[in-house]
mmCIF file as Biopython writes it, N, C-alpha, C and O atoms, coordinates in Angstrom:
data_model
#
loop_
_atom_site.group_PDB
_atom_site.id
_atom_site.type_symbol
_atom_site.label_atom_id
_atom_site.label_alt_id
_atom_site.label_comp_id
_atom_site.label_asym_id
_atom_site.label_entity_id
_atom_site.label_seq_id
_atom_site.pdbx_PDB_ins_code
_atom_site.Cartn_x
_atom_site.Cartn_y
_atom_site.Cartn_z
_atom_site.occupancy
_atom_site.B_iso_or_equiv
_atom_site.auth_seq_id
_atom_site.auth_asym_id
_atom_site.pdbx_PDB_model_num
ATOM 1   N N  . UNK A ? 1  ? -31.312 189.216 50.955 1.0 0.0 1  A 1 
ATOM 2   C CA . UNK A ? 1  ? -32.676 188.890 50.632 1.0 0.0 1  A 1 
ATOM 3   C C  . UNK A ? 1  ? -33.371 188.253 51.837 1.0 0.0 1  A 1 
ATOM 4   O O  . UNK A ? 1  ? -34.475 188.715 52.124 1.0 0.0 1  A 1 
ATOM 5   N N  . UNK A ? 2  ? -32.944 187.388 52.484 1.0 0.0 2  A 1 
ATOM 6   C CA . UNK A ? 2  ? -33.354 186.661 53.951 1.0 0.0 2  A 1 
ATOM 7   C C  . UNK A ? 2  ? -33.295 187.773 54.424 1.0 0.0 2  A 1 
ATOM 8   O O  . UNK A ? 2  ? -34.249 188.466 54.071 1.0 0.0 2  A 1 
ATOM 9   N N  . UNK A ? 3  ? -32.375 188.415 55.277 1.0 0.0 3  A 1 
ATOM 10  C CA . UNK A ? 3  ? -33.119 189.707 55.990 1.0 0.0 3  A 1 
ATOM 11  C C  . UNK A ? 3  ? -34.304 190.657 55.708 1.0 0.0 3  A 1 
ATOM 12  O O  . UNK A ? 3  ? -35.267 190.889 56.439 1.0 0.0 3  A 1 
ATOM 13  N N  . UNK A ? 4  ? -34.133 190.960 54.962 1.0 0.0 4  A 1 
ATOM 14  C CA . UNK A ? 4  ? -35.528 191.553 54.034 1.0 0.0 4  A 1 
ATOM 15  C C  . UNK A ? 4  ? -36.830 190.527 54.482 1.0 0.0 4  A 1 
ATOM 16  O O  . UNK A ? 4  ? -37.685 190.875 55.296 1.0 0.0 4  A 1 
ATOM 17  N N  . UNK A ? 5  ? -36.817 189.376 53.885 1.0 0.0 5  A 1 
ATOM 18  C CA . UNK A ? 5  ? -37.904 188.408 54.089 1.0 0.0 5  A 1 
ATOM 19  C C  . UNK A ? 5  ? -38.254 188.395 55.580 1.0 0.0 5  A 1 
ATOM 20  O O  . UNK A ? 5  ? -39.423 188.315 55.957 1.0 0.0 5  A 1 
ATOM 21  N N  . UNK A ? 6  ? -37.188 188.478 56.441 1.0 0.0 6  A 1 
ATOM 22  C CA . UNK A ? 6  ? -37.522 188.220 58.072 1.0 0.0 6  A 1 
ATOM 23  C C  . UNK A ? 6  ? -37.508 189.557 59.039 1.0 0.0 6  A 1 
ATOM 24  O O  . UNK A ? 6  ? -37.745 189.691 60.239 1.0 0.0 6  A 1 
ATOM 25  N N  . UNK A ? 7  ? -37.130 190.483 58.011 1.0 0.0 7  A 1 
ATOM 26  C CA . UNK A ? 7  ? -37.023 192.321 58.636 1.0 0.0 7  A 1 
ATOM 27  C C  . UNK A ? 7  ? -36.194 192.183 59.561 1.0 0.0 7  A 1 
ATOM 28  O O  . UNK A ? 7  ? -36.282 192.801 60.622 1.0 0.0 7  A 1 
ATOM 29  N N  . UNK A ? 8  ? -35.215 191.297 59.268 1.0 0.0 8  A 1 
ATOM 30  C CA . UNK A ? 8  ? -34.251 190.694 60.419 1.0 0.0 8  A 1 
ATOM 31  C C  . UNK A ? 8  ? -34.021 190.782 61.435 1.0 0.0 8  A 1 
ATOM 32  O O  . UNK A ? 8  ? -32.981 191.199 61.944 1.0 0.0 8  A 1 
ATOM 33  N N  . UNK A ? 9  ? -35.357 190.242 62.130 1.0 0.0 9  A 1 
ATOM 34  C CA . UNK A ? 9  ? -35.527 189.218 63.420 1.0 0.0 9  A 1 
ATOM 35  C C  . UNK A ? 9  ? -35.174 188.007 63.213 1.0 0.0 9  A 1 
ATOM 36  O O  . UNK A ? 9  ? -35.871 187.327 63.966 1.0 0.0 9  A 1 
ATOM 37  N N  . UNK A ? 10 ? -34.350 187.212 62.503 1.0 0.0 10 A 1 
ATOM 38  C CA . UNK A ? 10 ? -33.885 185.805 62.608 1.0 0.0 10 A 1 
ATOM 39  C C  . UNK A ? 10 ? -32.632 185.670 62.304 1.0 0.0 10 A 1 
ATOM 40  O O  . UNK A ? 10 ? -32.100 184.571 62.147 1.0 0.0 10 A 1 
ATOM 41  N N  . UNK A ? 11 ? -31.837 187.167 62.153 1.0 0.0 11 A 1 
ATOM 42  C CA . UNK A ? 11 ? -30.491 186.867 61.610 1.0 0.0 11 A 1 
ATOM 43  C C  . UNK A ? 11 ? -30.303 187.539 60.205 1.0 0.0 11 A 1 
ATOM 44  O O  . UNK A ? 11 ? -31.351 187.777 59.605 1.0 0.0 11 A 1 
ATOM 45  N N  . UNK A ? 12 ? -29.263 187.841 59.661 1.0 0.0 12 A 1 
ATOM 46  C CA . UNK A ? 12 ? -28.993 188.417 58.998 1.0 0.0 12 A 1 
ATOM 47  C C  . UNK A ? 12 ? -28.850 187.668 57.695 1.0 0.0 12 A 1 
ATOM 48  O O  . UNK A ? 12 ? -29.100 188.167 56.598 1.0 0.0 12 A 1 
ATOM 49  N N  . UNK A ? 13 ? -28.429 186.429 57.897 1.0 0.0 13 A 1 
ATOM 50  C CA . UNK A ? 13 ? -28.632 185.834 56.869 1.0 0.0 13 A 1 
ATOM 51  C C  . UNK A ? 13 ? -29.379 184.265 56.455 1.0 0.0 13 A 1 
ATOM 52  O O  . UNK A ? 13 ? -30.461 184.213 57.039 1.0 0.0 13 A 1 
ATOM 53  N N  . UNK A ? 14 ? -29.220 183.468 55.941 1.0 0.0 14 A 1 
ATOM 54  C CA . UNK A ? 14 ? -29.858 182.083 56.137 1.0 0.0 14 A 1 
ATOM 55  C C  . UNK A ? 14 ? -29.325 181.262 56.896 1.0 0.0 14 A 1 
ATOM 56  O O  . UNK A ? 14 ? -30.118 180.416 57.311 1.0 0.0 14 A 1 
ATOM 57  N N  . UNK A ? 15 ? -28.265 181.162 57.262 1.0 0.0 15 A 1 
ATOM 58  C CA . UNK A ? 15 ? -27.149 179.967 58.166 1.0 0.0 15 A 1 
ATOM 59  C C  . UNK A ? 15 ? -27.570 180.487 59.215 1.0 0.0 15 A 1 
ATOM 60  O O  . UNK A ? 15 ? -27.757 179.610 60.059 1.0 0.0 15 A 1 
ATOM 61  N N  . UNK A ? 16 ? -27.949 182.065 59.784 1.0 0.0 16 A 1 
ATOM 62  C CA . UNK A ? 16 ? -28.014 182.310 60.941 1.0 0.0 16 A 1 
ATOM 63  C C  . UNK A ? 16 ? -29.742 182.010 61.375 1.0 0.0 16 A 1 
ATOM 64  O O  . UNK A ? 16 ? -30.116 182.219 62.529 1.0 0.0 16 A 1 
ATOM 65  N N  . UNK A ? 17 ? -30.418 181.652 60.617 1.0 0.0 17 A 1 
ATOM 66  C CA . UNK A ? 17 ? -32.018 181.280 60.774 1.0 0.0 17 A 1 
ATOM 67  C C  . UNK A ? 17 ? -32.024 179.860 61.732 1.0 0.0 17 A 1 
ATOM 68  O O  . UNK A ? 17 ? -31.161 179.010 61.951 1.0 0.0 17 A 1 
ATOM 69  N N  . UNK A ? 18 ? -33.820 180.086 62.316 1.0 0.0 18 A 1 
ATOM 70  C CA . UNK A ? 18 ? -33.533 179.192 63.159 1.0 0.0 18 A 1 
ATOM 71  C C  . UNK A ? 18 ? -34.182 177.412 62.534 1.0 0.0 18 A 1 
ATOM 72  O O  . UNK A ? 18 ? -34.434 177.037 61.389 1.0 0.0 18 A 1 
ATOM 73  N N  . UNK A ? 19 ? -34.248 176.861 63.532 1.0 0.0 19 A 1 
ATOM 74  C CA . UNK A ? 19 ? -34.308 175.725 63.084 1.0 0.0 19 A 1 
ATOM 75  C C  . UNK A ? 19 ? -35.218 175.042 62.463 1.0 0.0 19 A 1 
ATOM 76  O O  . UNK A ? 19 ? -35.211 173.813 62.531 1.0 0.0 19 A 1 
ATOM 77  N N  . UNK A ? 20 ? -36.264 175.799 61.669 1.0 0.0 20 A 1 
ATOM 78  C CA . UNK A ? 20 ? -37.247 175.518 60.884 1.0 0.0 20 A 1 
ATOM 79  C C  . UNK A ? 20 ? -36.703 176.347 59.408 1.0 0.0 20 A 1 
ATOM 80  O O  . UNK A ? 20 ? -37.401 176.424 58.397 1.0 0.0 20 A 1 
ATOM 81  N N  . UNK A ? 21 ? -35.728 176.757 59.501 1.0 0.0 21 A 1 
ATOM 82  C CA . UNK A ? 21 ? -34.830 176.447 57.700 1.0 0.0 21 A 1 
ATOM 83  C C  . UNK A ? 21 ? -34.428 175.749 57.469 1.0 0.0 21 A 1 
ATOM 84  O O  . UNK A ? 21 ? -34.503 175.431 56.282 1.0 0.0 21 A 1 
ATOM 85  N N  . UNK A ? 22 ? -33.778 175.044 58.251 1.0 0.0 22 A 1 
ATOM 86  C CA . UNK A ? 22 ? -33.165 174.065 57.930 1.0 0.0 22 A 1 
ATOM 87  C C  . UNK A ? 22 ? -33.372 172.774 56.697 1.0 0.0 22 A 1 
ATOM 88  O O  . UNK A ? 22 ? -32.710 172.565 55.680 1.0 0.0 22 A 1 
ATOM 89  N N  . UNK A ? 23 ? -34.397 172.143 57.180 1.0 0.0 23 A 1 
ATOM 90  C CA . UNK A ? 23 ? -34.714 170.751 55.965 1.0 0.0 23 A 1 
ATOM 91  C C  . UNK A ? 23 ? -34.888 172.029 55.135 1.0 0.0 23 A 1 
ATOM 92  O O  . UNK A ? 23 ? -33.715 172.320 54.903 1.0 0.0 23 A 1 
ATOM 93  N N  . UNK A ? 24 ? -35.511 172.804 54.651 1.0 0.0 24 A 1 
ATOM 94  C CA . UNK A ? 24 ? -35.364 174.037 53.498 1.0 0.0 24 A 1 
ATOM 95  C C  . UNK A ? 24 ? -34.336 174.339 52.822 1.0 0.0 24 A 1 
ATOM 96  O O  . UNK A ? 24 ? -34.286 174.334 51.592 1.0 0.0 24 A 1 
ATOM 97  N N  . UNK A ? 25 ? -33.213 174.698 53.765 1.0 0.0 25 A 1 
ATOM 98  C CA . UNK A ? 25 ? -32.013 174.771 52.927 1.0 0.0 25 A 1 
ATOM 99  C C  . UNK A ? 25 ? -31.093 174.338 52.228 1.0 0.0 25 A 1 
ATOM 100 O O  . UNK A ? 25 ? -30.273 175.113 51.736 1.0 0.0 25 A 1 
ATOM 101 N N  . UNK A ? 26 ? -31.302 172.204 53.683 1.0 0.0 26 A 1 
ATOM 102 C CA . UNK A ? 26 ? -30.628 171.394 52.197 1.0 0.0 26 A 1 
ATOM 103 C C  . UNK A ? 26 ? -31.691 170.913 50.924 1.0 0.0 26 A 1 
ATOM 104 O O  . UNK A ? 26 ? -31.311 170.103 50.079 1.0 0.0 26 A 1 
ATOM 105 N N  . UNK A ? 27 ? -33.052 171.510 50.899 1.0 0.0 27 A 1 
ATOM 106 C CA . UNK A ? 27 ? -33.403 170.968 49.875 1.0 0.0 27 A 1 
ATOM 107 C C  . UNK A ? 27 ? -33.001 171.958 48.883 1.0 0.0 27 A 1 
ATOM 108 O O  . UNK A ? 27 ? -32.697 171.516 47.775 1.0 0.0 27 A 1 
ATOM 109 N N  . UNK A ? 28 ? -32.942 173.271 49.084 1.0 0.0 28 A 1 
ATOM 110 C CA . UNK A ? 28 ? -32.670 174.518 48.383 1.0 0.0 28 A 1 
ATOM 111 C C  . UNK A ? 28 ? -31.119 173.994 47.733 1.0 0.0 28 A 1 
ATOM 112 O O  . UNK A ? 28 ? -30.915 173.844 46.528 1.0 0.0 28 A 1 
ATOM 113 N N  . UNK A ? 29 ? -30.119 173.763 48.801 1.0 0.0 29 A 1 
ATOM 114 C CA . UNK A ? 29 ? -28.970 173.223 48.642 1.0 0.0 29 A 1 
ATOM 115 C C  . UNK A ? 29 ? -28.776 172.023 47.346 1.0 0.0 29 A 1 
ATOM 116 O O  . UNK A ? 29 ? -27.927 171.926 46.461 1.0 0.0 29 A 1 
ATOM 117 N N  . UNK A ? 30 ? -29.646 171.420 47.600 1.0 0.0 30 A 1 
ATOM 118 C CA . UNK A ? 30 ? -30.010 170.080 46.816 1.0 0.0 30 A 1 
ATOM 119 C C  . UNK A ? 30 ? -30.047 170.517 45.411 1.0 0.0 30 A 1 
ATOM 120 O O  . UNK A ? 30 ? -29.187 170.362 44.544 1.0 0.0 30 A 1 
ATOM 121 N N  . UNK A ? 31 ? -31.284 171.135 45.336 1.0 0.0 31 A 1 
ATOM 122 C CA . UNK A ? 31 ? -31.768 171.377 44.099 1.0 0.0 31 A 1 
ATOM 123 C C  . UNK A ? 31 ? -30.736 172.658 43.364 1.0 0.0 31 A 1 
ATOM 124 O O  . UNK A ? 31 ? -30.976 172.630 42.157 1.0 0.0 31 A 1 
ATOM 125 N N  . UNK A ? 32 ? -30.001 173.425 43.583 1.0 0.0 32 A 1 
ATOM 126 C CA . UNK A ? 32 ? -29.358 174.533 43.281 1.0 0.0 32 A 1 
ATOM 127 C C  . UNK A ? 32 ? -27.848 173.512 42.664 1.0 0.0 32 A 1 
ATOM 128 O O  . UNK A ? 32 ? -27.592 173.190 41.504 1.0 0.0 32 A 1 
ATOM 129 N N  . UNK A ? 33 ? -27.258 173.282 43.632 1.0 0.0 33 A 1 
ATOM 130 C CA . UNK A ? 33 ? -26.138 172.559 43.282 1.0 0.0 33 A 1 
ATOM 131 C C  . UNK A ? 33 ? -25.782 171.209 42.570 1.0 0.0 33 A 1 
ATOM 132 O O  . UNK A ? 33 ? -25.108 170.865 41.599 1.0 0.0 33 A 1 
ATOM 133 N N  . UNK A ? 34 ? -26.725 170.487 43.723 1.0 0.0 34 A 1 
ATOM 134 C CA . UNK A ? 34 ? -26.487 168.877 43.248 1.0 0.0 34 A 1 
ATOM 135 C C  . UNK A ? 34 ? -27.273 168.675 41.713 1.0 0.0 34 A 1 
ATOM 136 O O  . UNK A ? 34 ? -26.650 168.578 40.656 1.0 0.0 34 A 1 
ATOM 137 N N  . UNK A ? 35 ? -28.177 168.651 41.786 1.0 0.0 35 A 1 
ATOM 138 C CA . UNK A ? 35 ? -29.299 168.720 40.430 1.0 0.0 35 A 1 
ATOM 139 C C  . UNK A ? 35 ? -29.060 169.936 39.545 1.0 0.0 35 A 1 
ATOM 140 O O  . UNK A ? 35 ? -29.537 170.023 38.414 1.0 0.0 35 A 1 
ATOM 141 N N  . UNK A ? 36 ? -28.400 170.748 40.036 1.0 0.0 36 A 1 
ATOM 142 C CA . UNK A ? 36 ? -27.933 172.082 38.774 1.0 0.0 36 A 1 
ATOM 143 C C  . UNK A ? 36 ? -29.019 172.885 38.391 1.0 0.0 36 A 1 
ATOM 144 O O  . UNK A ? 36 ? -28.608 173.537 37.432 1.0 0.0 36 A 1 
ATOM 145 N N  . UNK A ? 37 ? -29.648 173.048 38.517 1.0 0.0 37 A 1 
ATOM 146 C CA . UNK A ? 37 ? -31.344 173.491 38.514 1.0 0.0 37 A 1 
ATOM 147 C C  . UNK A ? 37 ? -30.905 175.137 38.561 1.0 0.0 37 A 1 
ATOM 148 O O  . UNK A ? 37 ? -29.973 175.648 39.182 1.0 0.0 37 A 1 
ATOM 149 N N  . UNK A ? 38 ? -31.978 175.817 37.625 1.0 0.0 38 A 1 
ATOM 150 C CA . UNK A ? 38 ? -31.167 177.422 37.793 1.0 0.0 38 A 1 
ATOM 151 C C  . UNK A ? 38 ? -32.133 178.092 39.146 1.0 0.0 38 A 1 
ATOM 152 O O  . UNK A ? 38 ? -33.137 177.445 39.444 1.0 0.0 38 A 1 
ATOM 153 N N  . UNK A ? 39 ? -31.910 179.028 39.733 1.0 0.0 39 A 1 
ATOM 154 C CA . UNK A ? 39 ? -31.688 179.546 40.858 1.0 0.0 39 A 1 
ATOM 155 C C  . UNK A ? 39 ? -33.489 179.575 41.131 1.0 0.0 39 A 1 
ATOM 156 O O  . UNK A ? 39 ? -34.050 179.058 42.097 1.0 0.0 39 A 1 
ATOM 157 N N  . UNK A ? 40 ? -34.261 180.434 39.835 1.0 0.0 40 A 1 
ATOM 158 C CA . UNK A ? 40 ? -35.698 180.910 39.925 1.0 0.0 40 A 1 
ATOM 159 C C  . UNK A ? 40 ? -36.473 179.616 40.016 1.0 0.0 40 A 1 
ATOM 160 O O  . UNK A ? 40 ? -37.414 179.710 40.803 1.0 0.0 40 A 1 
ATOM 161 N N  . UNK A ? 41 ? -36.346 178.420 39.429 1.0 0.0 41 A 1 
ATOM 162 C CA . UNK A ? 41 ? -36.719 176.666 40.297 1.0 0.0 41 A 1 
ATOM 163 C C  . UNK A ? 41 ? -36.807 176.369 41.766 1.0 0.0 41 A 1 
ATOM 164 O O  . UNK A ? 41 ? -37.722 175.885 42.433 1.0 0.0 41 A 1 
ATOM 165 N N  . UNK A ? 42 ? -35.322 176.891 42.165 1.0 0.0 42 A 1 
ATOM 166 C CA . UNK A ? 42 ? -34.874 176.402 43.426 1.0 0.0 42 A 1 
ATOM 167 C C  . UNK A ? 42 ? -35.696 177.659 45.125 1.0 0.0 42 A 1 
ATOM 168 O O  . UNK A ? 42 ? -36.182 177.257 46.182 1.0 0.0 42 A 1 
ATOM 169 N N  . UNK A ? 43 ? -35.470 179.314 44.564 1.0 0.0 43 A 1 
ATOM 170 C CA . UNK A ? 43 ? -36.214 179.423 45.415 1.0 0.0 43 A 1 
ATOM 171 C C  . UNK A ? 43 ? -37.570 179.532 45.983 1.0 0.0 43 A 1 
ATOM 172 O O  . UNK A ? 43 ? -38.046 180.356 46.764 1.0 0.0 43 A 1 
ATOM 173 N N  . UNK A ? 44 ? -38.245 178.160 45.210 1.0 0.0 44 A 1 
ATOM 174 C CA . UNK A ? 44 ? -39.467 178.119 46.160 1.0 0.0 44 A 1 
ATOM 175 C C  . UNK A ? 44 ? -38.803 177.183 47.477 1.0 0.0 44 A 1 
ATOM 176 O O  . UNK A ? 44 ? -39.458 177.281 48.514 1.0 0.0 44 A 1 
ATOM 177 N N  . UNK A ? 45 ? -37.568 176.283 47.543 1.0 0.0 45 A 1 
ATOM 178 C CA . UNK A ? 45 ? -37.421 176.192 49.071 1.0 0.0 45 A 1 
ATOM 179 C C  . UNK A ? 45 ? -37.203 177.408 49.555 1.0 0.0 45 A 1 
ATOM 180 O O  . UNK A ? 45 ? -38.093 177.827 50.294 1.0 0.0 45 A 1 
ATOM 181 N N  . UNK A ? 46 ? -36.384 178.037 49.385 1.0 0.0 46 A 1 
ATOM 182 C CA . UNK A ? 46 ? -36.165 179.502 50.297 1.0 0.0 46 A 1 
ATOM 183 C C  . UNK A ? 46 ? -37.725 179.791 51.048 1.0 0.0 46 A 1 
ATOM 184 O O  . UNK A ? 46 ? -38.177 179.707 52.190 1.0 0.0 46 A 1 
ATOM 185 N N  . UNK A ? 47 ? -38.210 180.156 49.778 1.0 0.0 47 A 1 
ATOM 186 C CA . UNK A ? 47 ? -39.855 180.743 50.459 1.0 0.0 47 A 1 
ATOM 187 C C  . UNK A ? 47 ? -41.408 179.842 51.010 1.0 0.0 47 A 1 
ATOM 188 O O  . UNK A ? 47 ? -42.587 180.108 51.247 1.0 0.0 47 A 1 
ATOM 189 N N  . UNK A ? 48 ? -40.325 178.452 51.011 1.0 0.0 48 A 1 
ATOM 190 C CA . UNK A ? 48 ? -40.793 177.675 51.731 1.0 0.0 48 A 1 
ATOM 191 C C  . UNK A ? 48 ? -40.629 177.853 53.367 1.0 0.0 48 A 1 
ATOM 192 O O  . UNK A ? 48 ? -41.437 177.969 54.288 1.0 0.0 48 A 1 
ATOM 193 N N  . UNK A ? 49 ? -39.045 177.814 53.266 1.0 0.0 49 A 1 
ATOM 194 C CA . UNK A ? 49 ? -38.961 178.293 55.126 1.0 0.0 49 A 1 
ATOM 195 C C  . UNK A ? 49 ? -38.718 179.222 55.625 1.0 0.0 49 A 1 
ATOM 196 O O  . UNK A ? 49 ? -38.233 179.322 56.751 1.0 0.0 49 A 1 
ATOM 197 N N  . UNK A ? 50 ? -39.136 180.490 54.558 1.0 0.0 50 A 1 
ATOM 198 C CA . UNK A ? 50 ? -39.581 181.496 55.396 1.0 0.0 50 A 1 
ATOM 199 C C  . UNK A ? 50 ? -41.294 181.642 55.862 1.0 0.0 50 A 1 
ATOM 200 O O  . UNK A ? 50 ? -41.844 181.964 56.915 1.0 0.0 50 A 1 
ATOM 201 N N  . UNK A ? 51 ? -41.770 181.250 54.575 1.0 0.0 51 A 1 
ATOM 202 C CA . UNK A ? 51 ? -43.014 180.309 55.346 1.0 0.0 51 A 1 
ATOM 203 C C  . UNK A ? 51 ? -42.899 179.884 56.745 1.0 0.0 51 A 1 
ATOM 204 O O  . UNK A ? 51 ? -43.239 180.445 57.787 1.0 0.0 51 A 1 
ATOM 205 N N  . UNK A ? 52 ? -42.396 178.876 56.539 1.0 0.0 52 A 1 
ATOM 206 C CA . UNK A ? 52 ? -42.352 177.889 57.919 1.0 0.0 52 A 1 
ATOM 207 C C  . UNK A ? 52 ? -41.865 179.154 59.336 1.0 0.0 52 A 1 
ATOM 208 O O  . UNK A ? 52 ? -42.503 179.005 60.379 1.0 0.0 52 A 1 
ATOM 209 N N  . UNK A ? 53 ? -41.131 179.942 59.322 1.0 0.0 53 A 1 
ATOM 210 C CA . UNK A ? 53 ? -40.565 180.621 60.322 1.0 0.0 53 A 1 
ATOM 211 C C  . UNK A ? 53 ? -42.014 181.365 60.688 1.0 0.0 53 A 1 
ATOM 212 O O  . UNK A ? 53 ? -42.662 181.251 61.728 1.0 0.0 53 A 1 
ATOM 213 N N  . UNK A ? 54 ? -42.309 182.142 59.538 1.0 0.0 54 A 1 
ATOM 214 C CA . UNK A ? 54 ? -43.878 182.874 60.154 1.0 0.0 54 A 1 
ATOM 215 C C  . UNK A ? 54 ? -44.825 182.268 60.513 1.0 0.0 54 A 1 
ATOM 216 O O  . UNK A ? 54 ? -45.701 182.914 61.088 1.0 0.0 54 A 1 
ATOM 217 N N  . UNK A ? 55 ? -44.992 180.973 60.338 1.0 0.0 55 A 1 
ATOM 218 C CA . UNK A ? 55 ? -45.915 180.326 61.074 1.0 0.0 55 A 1 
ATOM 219 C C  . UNK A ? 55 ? -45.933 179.821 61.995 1.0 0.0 55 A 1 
ATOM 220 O O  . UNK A ? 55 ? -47.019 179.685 62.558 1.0 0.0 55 A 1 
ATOM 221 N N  . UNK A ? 56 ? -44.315 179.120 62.793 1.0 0.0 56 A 1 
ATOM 222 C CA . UNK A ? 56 ? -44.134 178.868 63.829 1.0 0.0 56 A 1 
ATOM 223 C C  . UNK A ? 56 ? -44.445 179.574 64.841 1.0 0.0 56 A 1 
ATOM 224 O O  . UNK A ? 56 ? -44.086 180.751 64.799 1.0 0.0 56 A 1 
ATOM 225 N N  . UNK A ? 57 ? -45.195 179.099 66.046 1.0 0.0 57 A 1 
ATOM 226 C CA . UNK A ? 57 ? -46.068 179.219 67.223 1.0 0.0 57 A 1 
ATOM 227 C C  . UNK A ? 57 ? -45.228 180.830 67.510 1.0 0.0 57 A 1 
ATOM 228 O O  . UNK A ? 57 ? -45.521 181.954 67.104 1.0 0.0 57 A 1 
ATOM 229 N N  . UNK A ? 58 ? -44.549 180.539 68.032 1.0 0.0 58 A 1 
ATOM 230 C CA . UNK A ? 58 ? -43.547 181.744 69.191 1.0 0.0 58 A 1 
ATOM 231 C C  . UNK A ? 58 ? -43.255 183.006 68.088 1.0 0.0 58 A 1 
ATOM 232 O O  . UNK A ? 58 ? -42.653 183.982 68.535 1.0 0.0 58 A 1 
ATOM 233 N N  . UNK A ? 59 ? -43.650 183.012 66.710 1.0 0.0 59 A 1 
ATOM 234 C CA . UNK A ? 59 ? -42.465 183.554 65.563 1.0 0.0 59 A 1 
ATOM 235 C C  . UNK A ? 59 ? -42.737 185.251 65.629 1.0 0.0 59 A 1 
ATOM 236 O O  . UNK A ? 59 ? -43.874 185.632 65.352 1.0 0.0 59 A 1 
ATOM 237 N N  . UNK A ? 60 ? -42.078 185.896 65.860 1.0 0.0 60 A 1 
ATOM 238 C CA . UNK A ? 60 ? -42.060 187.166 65.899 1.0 0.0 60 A 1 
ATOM 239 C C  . UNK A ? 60 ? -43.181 188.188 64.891 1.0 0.0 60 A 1 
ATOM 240 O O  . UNK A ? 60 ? -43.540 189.348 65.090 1.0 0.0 60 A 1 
ATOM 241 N N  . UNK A ? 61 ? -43.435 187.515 64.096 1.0 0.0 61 A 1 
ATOM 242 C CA . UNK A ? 61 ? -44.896 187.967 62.648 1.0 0.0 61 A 1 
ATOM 243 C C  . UNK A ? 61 ? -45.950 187.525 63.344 1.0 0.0 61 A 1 
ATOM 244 O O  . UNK A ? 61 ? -46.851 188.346 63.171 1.0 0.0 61 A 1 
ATOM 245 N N  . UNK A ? 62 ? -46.333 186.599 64.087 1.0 0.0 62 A 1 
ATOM 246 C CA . UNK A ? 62 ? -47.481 185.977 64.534 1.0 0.0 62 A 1 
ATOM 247 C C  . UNK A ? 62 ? -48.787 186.742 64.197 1.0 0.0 62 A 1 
ATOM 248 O O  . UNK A ? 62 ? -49.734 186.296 63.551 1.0 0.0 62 A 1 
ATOM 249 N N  . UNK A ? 63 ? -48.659 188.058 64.789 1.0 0.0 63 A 1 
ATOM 250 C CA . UNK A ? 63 ? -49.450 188.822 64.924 1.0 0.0 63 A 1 
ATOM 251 C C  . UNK A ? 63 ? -49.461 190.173 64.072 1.0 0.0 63 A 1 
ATOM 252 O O  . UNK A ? 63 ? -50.345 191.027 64.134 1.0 0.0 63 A 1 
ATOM 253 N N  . UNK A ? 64 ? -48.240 190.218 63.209 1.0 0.0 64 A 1 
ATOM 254 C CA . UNK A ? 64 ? -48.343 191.445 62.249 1.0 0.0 64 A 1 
ATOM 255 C C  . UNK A ? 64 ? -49.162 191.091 60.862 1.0 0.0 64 A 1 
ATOM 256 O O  . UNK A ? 64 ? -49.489 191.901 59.996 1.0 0.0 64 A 1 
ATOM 257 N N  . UNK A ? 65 ? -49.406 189.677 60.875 1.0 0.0 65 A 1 
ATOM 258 C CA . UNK A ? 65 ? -50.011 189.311 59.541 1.0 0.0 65 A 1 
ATOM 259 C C  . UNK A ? 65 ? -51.386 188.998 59.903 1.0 0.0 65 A 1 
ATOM 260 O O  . UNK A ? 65 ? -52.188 188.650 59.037 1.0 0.0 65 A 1 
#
């Protein structure tokens, strides 16, 4: 699903994304596991930092959107 979201220019999967997933994933992490929360709750972090990746300055979409 992350590849898809990034047409994978950032990696193939989420661990391999760069460093604007991160606070995203442990909140994704957070809310999925720790809090037990079912999955359709939790990924608005996901599509939070894929957000964040397309908006970052340098980000490979810059200009396709």
């Amino acid at each position: 699903m992350y590849a898809c979201y990034t047409d994978n220019n950032y990696g193939s999967n989420i661990q391999e994304g760069p460093e604007e997933m991160v606070p995203h994933m442990k909140n994704f992490m957070d809310c999925y596991f720790t809090k037990n929360t079912s999955l359709t709750d939790c990924m608005k972090n996901v599509e939070e930092g894929v957000r964040a990746v397309y908006k970052k300055d340098a980000s490979k979409f810059a200009d396709y959107y």
